[in-house]
C-alpha positions in Angstrom: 32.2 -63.0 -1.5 31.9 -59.9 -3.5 29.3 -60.9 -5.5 27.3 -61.7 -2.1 28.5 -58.3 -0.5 27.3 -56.6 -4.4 23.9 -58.4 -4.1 22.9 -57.3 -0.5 23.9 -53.8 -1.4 21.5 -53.9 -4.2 19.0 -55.6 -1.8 19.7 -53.3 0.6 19.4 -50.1 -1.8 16.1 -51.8 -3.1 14.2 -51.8 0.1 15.3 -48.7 1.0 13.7 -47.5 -2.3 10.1 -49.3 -1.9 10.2 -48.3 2.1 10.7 -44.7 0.2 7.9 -44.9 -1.9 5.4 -46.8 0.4 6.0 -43.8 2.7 5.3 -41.2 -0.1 2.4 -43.7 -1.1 0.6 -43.7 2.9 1.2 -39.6 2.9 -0.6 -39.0 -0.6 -3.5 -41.0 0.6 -3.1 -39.3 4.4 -3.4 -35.7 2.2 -5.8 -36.5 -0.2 -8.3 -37.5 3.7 -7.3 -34.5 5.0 -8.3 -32.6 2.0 -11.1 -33.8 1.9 -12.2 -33.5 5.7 -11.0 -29.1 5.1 -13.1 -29.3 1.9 -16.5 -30.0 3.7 -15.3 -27.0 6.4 -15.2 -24.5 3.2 -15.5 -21.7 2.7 -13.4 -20.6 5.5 -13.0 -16.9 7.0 -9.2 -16.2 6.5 -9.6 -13.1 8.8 -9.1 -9.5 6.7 -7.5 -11.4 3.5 -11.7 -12.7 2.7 -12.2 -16.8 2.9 -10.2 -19.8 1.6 -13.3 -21.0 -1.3 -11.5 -24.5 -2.1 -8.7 -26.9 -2.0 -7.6 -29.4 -4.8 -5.5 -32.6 -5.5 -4.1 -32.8 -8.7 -1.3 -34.0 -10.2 1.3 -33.4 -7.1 -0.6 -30.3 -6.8 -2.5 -28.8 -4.1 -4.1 -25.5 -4.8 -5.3 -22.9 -2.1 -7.8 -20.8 -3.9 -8.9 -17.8 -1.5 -11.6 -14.9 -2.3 -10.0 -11.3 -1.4 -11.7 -9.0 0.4 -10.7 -6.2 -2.2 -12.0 -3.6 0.5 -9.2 -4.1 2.6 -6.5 -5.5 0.2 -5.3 -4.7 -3.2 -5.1 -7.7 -5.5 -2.3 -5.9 -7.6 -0.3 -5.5 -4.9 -0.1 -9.7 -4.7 -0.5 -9.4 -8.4 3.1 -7.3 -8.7 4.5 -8.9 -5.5 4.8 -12.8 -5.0 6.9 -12.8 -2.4 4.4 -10.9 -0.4 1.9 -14.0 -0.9 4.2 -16.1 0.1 5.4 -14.2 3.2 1.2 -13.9 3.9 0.9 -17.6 3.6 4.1 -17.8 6.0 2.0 -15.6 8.5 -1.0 -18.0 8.2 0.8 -21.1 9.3 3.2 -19.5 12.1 -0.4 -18.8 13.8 -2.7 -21.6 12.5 -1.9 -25.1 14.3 -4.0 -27.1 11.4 -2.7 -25.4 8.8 0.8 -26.5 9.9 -0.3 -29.7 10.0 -1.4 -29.6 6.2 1.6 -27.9 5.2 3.5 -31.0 6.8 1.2 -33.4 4.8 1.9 -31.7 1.7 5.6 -31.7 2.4 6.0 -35.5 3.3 3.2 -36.3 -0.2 6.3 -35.1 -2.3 3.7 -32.6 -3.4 4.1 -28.7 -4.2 1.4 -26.2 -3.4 -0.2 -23.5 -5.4 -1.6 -20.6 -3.9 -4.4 -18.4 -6.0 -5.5 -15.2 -4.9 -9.2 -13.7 -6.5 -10.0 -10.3 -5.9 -14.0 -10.6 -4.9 -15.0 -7.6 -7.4 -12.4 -7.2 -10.0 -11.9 -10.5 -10.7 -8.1 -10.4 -11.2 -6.0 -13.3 -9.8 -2.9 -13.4 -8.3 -1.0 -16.8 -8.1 2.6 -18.4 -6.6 4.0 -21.8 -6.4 5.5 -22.7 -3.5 8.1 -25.5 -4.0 8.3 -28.8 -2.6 12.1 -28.5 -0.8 10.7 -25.3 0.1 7.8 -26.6 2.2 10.0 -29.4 3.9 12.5 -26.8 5.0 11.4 -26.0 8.4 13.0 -22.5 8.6 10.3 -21.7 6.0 7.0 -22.4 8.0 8.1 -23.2 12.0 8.7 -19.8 13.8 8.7 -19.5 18.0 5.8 -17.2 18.8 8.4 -14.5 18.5 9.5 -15.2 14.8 5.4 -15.2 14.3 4.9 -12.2 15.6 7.4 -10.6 13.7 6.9 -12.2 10.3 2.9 -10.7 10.9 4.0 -7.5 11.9 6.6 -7.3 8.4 4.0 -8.5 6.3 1.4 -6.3 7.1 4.2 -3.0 7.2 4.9 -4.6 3.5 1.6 -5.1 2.2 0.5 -1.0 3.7 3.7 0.3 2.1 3.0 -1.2 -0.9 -0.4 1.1 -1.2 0.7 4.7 -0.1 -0.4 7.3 -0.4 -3.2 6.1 1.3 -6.8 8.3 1.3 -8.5 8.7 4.6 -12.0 9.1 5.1 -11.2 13.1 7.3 -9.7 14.6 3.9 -6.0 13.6 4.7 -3.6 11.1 3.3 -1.5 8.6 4.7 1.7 9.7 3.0 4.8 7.6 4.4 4.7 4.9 6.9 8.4 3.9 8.7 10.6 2.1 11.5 12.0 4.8 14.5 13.6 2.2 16.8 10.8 0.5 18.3 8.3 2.7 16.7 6.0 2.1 13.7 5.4 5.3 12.4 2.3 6.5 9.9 2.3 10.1 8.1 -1.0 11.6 8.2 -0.4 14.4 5.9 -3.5 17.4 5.3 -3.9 20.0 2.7 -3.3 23.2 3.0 -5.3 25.2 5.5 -5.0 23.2 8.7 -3.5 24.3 11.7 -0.7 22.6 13.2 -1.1 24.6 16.3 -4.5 23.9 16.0 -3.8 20.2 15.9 -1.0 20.2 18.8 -4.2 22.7 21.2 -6.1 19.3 20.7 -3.9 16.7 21.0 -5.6 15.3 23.8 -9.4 14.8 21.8 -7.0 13.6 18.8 -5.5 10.8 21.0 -9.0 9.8 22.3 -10.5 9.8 19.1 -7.8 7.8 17.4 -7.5 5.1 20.3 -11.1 4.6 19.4 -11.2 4.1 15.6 -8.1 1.9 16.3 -10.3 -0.2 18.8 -12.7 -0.5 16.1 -10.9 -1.9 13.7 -11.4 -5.8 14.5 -9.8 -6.7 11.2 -6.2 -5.6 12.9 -6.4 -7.2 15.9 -3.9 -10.0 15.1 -1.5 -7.2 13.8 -1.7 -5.1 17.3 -1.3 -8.4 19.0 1.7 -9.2 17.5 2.9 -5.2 18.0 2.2 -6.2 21.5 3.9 -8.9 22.1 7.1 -7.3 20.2 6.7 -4.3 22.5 6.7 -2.2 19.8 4.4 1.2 19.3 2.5 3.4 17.4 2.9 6.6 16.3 0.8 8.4 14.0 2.4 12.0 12.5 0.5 14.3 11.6 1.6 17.0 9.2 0.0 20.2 7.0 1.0 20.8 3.3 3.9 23.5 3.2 4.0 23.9 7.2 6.8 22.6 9.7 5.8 21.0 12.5 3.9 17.7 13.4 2.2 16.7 15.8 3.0 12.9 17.4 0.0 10.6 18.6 1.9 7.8 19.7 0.5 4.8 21.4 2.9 2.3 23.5 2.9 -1.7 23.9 0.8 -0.7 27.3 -2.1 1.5 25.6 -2.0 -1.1 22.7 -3.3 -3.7 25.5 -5.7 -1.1 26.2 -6.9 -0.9 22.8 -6.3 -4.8 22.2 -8.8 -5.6 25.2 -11.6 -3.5 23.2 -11.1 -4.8 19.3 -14.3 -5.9 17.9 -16.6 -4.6 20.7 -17.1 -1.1 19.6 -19.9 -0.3 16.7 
């Protein structure tokens, strides 16, 4: 009887094991289709990051090799930061149905994926593995729209941080950027010179001027989106070298509609 019992254990643990790897088997072969289907779609705008050149299949590896737009991103910010690529990446899928999907394919091929950053001029590459167990845990890469929103609005905070001081194209410098509450906050700071009562007289051309370069930046409309729906604001602080004072230009969750509704139409 225990013999008998021993042996349809064994069976038991056998079939289990091949129902294992025919699984693994059918989801490498469902991966390597769906690969191949994204391949003939490439290259593919990834928004303000550049374009996603190509996607390989190689030894339990699939690699996500994307061209930077070094214009708006730094490559050694990614090259000196690999948790940012990853948080990035995280961003991607919370907002990219498809992309889910593949990171799901990946997950159930027992396969671990590589992402590779090149900076379009330099050159320079920045790469991170991201870990099997890492892509099958769900906390990783399925958020509520919420937890989207929020791991957007972190990243970008992260990746602008990681670049300041900051030159702007009217002579100042984005100096400091910070939370207040519900309030993301930028430090414009000028040189010496500039009035702050000057600045404060015309606060109200300031605000126009500023709610239009902000509509024209088309590259940050999934970032005021997610600031949106977070009701969350903008303030922008501007300060004078060796002067106290500032001057607030804030804009709320309801002018950030405004501005939302007009992203990408101004020239």
């Amino acid at each position: 009887m225990k013999r008998i019992l021993f042996g349809m254990l064994m069976l038991a643990t056998m079939l289990v094991t091949f129902t294992s790897c025919d699984k693994s088997a059918a989801s490498k072969v469902m991966l390597q289709k769906q690969i191949e289907e994204t391949q003939k779609r490439l290259p593919m705008s990834m928004g303000a990051m550049g374009t996603m050149s190509t996607i390989t299949y190689n030894d339990d590896v699939v690699t996500f090799t994307y061209i930077l737009n070094e214009r708006l991103s730094d490559i050694k910010v990614l090259m000196d930061d690999s948790l940012l690529i990853k948080e990035n990446f995280q961003c991607l899928v919370a907002r990219n149905n498809a992309m889910q999907q593949m990171v799901k394919e990946i997950a159930s091929a027992e396969a671990n994926l590589r992402l590779k950053y090149k900076g379009r001029t330099s050159g320079k590459v920045a790469t991170v593995t991201i870990s099997n167990s890492e892509l099958a845990d769900t906390e990783n890469f399925i958020f509520t729209p919420e937890q989207a929103a929020q791991k957007l609005v972190e990243n970008c905070v992260n990746l602008e941080k990681k670049k300041i001081p900051v030159n702007n194209l009217n002579g100042s410098h984005t100096t400091d950027e910070f939370w207040e509450d519900n309030t993301l906050v930028y430090v414009i700071t000028f040189k010496k010179g500039y009035s702050i009562k000057a600045f404060e007289a015309n606060k109200s051309n300031i605000h126009t001027q500023m709610r239009m370069a902000l509509a024209s930046q088309a590259a940050a409309q999934s970032f005021i989106e997610a600031m949106i729906s977070l009701n969350k604001s903008i303030c922008y602080r501007i300060k004078v070298e060796d002067s106290e004072g500032n001057v607030d230009i804030t804009f709320s969750p309801s002018e950030l509609k405004t501005v939302f509704a007009r992203m990408g139409k101004i020239k």
